[in-house]
PAZA-318323 format. One record per residue (C-alpha): x, y, z; residue number from 0. Coordinates in steps of 0.05 Angstrom, whole numbers, plus 5000, padded with zeros to 4 digits. Layout:
! residues N
xx->X&yy->Y&zz->Z&fitor->NUM
...
! end
This chain:
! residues 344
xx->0693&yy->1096&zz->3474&fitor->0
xx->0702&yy->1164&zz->3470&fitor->1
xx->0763&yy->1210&zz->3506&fitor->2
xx->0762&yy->1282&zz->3530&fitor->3
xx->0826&yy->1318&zz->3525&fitor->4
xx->0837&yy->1340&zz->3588&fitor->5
xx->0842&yy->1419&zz->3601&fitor->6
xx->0914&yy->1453&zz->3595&fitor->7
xx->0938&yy->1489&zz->3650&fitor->8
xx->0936&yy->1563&zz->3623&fitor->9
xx->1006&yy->1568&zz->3666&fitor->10
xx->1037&yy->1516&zz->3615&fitor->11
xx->0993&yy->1549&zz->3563&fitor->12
xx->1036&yy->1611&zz->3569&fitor->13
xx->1096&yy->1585&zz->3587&fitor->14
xx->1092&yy->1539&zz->3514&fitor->15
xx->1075&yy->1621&zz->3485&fitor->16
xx->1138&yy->1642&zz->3513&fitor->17
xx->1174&yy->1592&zz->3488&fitor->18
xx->1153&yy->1615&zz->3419&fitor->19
xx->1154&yy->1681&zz->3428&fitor->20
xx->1242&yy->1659&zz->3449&fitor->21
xx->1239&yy->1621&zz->3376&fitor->22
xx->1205&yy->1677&zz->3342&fitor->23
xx->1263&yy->1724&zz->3367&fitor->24
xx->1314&yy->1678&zz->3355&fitor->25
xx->1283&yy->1672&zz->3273&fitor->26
xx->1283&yy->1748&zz->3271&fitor->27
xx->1352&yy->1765&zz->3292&fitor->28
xx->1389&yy->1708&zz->3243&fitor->29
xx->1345&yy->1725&zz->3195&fitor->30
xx->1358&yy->1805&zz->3201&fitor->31
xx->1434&yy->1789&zz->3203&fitor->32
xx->1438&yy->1752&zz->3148&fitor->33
xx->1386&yy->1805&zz->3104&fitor->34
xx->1434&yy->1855&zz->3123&fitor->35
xx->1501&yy->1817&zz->3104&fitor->36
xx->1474&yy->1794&zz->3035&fitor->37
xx->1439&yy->1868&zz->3009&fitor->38
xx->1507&yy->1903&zz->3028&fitor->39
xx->1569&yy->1861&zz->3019&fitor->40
xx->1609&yy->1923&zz->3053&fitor->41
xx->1576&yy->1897&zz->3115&fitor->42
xx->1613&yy->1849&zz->3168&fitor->43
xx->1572&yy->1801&zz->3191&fitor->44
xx->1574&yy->1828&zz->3270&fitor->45
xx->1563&yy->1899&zz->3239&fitor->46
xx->1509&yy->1866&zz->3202&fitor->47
xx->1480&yy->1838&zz->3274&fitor->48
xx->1498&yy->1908&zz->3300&fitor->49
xx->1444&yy->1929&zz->3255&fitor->50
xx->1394&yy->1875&zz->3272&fitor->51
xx->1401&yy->1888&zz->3339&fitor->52
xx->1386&yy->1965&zz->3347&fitor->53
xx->1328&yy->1954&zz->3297&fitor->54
xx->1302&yy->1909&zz->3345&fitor->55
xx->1307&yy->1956&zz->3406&fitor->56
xx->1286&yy->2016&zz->3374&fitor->57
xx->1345&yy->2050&zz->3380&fitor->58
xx->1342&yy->2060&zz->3299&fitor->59
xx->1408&yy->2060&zz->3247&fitor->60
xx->1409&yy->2117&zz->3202&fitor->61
xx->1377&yy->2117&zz->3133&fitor->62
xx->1372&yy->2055&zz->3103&fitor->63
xx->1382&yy->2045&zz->3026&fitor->64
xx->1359&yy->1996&zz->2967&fitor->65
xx->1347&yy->1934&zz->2998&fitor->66
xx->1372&yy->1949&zz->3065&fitor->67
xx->1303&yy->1984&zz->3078&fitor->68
xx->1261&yy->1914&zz->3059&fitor->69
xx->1300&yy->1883&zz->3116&fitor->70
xx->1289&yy->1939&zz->3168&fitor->71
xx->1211&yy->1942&zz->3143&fitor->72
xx->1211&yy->1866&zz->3160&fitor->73
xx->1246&yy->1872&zz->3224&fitor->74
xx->1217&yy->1933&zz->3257&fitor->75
xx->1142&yy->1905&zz->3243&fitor->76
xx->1162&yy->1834&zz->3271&fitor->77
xx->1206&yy->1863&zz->3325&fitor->78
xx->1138&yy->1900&zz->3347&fitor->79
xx->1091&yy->1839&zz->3339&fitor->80
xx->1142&yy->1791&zz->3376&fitor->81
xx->1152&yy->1843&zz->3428&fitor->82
xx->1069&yy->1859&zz->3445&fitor->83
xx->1059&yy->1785&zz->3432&fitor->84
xx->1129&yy->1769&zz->3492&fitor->85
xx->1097&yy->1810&zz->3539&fitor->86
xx->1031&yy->1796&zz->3537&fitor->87
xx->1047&yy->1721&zz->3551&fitor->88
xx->1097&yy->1742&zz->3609&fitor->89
xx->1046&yy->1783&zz->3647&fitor->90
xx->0995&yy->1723&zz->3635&fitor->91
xx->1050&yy->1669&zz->3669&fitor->92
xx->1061&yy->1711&zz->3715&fitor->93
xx->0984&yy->1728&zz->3742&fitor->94
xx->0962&yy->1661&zz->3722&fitor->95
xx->1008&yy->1628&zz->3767&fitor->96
xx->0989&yy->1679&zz->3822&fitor->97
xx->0922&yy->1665&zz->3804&fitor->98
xx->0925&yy->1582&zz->3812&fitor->99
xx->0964&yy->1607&zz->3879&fitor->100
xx->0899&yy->1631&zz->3901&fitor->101
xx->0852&yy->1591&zz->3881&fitor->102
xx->0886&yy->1526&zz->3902&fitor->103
xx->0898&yy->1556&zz->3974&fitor->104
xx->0818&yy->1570&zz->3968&fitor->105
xx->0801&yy->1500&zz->3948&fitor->106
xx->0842&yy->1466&zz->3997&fitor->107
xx->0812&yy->1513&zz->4050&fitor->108
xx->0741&yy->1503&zz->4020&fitor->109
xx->0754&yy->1419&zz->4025&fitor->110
xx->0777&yy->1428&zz->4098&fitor->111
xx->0729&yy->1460&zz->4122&fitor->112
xx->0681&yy->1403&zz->4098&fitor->113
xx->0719&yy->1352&zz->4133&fitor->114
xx->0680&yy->1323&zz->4192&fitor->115
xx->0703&yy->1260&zz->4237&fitor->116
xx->0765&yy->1267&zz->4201&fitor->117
xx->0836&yy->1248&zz->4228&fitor->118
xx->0897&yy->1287&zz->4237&fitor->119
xx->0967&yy->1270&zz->4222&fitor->120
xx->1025&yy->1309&zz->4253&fitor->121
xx->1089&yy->1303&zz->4222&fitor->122
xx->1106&yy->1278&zz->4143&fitor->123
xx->1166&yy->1238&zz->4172&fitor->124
xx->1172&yy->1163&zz->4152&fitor->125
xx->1120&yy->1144&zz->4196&fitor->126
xx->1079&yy->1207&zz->4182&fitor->127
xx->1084&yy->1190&zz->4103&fitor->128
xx->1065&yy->1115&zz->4120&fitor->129
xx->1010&yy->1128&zz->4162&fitor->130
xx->0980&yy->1178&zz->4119&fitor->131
xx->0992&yy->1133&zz->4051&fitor->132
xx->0952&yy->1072&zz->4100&fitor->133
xx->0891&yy->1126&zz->4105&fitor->134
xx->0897&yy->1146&zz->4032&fitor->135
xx->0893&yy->1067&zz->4005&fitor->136
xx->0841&yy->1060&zz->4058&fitor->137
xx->0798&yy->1120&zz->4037&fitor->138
xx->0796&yy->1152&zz->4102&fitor->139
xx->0795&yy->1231&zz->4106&fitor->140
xx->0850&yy->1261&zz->4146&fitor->141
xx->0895&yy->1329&zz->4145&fitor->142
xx->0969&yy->1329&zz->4148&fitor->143
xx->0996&yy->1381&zz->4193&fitor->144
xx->1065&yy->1401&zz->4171&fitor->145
xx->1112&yy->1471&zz->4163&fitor->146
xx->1171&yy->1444&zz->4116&fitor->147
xx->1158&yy->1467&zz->4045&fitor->148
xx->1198&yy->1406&zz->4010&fitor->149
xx->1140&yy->1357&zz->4047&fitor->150
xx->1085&yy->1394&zz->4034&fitor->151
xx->1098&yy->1398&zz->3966&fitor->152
xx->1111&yy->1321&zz->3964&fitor->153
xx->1045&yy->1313&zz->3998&fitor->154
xx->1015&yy->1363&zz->3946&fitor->155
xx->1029&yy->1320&zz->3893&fitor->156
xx->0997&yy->1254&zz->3928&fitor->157
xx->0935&yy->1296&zz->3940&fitor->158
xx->0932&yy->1296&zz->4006&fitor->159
xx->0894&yy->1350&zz->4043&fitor->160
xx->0944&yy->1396&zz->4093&fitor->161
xx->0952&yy->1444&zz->4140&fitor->162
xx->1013&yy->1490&zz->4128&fitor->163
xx->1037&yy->1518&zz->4201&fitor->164
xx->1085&yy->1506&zz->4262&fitor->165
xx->1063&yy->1446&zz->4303&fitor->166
xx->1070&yy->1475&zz->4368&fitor->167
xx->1017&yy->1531&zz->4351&fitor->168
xx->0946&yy->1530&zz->4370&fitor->169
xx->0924&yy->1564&zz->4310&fitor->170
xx->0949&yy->1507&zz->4267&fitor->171
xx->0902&yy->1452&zz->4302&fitor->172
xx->0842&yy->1501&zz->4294&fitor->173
xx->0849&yy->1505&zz->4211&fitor->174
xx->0849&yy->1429&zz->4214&fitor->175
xx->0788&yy->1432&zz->4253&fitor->176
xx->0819&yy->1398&zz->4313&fitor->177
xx->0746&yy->1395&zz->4350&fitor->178
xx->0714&yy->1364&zz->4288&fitor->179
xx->0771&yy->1314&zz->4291&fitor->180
xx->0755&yy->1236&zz->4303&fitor->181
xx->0834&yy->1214&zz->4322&fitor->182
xx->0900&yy->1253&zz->4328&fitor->183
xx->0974&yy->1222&zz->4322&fitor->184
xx->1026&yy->1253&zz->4328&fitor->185
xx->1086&yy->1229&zz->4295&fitor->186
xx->1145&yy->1280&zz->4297&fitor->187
xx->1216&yy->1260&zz->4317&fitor->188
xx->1222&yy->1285&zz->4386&fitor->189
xx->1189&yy->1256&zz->4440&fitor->190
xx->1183&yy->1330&zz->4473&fitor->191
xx->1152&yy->1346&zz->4413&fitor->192
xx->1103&yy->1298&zz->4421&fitor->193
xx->1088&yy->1311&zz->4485&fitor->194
xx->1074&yy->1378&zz->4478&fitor->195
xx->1028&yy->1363&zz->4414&fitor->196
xx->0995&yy->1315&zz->4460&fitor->197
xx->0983&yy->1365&zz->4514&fitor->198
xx->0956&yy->1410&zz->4466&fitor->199
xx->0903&yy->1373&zz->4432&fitor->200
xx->0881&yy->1344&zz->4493&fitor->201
xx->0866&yy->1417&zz->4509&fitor->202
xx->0817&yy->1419&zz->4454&fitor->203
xx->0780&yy->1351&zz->4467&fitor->204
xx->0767&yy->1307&zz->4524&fitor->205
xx->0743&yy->1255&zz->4460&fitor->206
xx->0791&yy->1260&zz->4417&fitor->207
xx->0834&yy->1190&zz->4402&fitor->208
xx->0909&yy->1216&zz->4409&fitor->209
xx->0965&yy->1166&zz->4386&fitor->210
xx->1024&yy->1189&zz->4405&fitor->211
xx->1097&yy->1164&zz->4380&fitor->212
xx->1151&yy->1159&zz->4426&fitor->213
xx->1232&yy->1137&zz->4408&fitor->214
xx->1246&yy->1129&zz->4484&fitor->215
xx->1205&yy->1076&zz->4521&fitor->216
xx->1218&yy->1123&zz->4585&fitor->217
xx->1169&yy->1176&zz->4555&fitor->218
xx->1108&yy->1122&zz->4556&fitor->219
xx->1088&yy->1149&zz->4620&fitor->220
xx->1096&yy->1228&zz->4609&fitor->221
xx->1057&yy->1216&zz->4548&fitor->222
xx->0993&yy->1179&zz->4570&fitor->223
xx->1000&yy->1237&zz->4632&fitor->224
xx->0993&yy->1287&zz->4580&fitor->225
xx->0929&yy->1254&zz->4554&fitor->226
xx->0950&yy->1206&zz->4493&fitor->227
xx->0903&yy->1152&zz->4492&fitor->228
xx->0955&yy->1103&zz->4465&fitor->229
xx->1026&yy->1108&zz->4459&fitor->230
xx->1072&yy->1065&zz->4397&fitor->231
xx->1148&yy->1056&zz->4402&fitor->232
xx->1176&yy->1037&zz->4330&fitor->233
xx->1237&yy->1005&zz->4350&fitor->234
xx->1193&yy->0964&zz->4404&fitor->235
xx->1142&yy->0945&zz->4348&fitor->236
xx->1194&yy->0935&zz->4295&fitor->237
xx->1232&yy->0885&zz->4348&fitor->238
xx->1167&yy->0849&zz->4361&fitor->239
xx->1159&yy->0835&zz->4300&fitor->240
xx->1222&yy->0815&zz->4281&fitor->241
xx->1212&yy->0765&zz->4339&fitor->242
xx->1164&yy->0733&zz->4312&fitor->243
xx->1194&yy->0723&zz->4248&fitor->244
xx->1253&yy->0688&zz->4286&fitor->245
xx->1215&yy->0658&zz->4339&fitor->246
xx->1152&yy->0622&zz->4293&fitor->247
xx->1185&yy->0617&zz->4225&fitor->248
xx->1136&yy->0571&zz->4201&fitor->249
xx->1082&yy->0614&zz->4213&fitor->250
xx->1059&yy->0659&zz->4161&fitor->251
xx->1080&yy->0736&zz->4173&fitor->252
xx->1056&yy->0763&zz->4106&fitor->253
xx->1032&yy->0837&zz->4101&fitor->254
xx->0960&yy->0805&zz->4098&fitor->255
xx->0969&yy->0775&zz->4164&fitor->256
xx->1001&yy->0841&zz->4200&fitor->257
xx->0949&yy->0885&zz->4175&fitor->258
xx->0925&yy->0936&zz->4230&fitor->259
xx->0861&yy->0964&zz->4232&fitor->260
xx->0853&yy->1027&zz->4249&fitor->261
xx->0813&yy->1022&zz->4315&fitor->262
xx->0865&yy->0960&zz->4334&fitor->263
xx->0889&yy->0976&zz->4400&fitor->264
xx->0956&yy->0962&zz->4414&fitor->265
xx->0992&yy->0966&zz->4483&fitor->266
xx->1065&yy->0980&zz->4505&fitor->267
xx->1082&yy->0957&zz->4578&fitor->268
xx->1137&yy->0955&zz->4625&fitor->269
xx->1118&yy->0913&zz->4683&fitor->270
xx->1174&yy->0870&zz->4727&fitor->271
xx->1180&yy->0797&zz->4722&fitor->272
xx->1154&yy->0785&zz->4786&fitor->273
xx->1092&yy->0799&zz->4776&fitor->274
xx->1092&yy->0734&zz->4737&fitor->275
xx->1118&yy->0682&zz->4780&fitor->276
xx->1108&yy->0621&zz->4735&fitor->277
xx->1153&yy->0654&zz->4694&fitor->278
xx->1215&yy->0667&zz->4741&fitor->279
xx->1276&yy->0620&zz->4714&fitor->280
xx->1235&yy->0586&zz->4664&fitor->281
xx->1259&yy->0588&zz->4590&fitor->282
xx->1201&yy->0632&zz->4558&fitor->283
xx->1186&yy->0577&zz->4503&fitor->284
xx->1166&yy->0545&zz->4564&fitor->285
xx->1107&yy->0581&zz->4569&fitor->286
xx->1077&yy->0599&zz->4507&fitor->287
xx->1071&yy->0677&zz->4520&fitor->288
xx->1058&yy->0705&zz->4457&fitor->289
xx->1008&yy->0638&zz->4440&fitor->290
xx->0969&yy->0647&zz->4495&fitor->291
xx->0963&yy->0723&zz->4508&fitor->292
xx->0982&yy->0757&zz->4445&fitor->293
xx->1039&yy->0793&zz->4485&fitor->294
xx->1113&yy->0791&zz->4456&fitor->295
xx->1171&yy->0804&zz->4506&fitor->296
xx->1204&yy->0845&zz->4451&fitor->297
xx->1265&yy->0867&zz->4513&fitor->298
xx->1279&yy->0846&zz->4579&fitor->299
xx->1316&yy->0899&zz->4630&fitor->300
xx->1367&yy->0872&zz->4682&fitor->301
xx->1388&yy->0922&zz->4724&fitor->302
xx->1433&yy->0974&zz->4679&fitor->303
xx->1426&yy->0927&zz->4615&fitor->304
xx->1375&yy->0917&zz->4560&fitor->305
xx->1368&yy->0848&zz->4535&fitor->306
xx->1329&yy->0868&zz->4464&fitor->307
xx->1301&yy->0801&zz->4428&fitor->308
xx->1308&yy->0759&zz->4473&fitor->309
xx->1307&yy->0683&zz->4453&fitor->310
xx->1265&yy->0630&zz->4468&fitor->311
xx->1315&yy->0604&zz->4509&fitor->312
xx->1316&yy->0672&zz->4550&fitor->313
xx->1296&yy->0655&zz->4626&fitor->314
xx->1289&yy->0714&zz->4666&fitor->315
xx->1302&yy->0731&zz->4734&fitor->316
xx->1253&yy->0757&zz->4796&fitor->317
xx->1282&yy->0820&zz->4793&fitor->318
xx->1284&yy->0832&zz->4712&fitor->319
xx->1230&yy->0880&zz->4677&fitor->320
xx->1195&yy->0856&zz->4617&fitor->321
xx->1176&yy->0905&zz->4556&fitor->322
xx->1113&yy->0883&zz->4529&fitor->323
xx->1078&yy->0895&zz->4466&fitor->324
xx->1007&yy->0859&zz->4443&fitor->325
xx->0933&yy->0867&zz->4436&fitor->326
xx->0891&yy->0908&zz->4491&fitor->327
xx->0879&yy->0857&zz->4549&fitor->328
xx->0943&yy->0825&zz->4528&fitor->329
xx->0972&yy->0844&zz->4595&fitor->330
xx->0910&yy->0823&zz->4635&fitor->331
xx->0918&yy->0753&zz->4604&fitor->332
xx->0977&yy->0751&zz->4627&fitor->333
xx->0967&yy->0754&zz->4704&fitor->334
xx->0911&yy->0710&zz->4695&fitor->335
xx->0957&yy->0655&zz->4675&fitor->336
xx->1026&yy->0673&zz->4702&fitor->337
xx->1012&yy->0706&zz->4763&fitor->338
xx->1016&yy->0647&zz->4799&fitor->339
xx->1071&yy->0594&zz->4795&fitor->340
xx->1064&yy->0542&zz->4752&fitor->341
xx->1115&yy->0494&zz->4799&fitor->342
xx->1063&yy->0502&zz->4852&fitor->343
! end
């Protein structure tokens, strides 16, 4: 089977010419400096140089003699040959470079604007870059929307489509063809960050899916005011499953089994204990949470203090608050079985 060479970038191309064209000089001026030290042995060898040099510049020596003239004949004709043939292949770097400037800002404007049903991810963090490696492997079209130079060219070189501009500006959400748009997240660092993004994409679409991150469980509720459709804590997630891990060793955690679609649903809820009777003062091995719901108490709050992890051992009391994380319905599931007591 056959192979194509594959095209040189005519950037590299001159930059290898210019690399030459340093050689060529390099071969012209030893080679001048030594001409002129062996035809005249009167000659230092830095006066020699001397001599190469202002030959070179066109500055011009005075009269050459005998065989001095053969090596000023050999440098002044190479001297202007390397020099037309130097600046030729600077001023082609130079506009070629502009040039693939251009037209790579045109392409990646010419693929965006072709996007349609397309998702949007806000933020090249570490969950930014995860999520938007996920859509990548998974062949789903999406636009990174980022400002940091260092990112976007890391995101250059995975191919990923982007959107170079300030987060917090309408302007940005409208070259990613926000409206178009099947989903949203919005994954910077600050949770009034992400609130804000929230707010403003919800401006542009009553249908648009926003996922919003959030570092602070306390921001849950200001964010699902603000209109994201779901809301993911990290350390909550991370904690649930480290839980499970701990909890149901035995059971296989591999990445197969904690893949995620990307229409799963997945709730975060903060609801107190006594809305679950059966499980007031039980152990909650006892009752088989996470086996029968889905739901993982991934932190229990008594009064000031956070209980993260709790064990299977952990029984909580009437007046805790459970943190919740599972499947959509998890929670209803929950009532349906413990919001009665079991010791009735």
């Amino acid at each position: 089977m056959s192979s194509h060479p594959s095209k040189e970038d005519p950037g590299a191309q001159s930059l290898r010419h210019l690399k030459l064209c340093g050689w060529l000089l390099f071969i012209l001026i030893g080679g001048g400096t030594l001409g002129f030290y062996l035809t005249d042995q009167e000659h230092s060898l830095f006066h020699a140089f001397y001599l190469t040099i202002i030959i070179l510049t066109t500055v011009g020596m005075e009269a050459a003699e005998g065989p001095e003239r053969v090596v000023a004949l050999f440098l002044m004709v190479g001297g202007i040959f390397t020099t037309i043939y130097a600046a030729g292949n600077l001023v082609a770097f130079i506009i070629d470079g502009e040039i693939n400037k251009i037209l790579g800002k045109k392409q990646l404007k010419d693929r965006i604007e072709k996007l349609n049903q397309h998702y949007i991810i806000v933020g090249f963090g570490r969950m930014g870059r995860a999520l938007c490696a996920a859509l990548h492997e998974k062949g789903q079209p999406f636009i990174l929307v980022e400002k940091d130079p260092e990112r976007l060219a890391m995101a250059t070189g995975l191919g990923y489509l982007y959107v170079e501009g300030d987060a917090m500006d309408e302007a940005t959400y409208e070259a990613a063809r926000i409206v178009q748009a099947r989903g949203l997240a919005t994954c910077l660092p600050s949770d009034a960050a992400n609130v804000y993004v929230t707010l403003l994409a919800r401006g542009f679409s009553a249908d648009l899916n926003i996922i919003a991150r959030e570092e602070d469980i306390n921001t849950h509720s200001k964010l699902i005011r603000a209109g994201a459709d779901r809301v993911v804590c990290p350390p909550v997630l991370s904690a649930g499953k480290i839980l499970a891990m701990m909890v149901t060793p035995v059971v296989d955690h591999g990445e197969h089994a904690d893949e995620v679609s990307i229409d799963t649903k997945i709730e975060v809820h903060e609801v107190p204990v006594a809305e679950f009777p059966a499980l007031v003062d039980r152990p909650l091995a006892d009752n088989h949470v996470r086996t029968r719901t889905g739901m993982t108490v991934v932190a229990i709050d008594r009064g000031n203090k956070r209980e993260m992890n709790p064990t299977a051992l952990f029984s909580p009391l009437i007046d805790d608050r459970l943190i919740l994380v599972g499947p959509e319905g998890g929670l209803e599931k929950m009532k349906e079985l413990y919001g009665t007591s079991e010791k009735e």
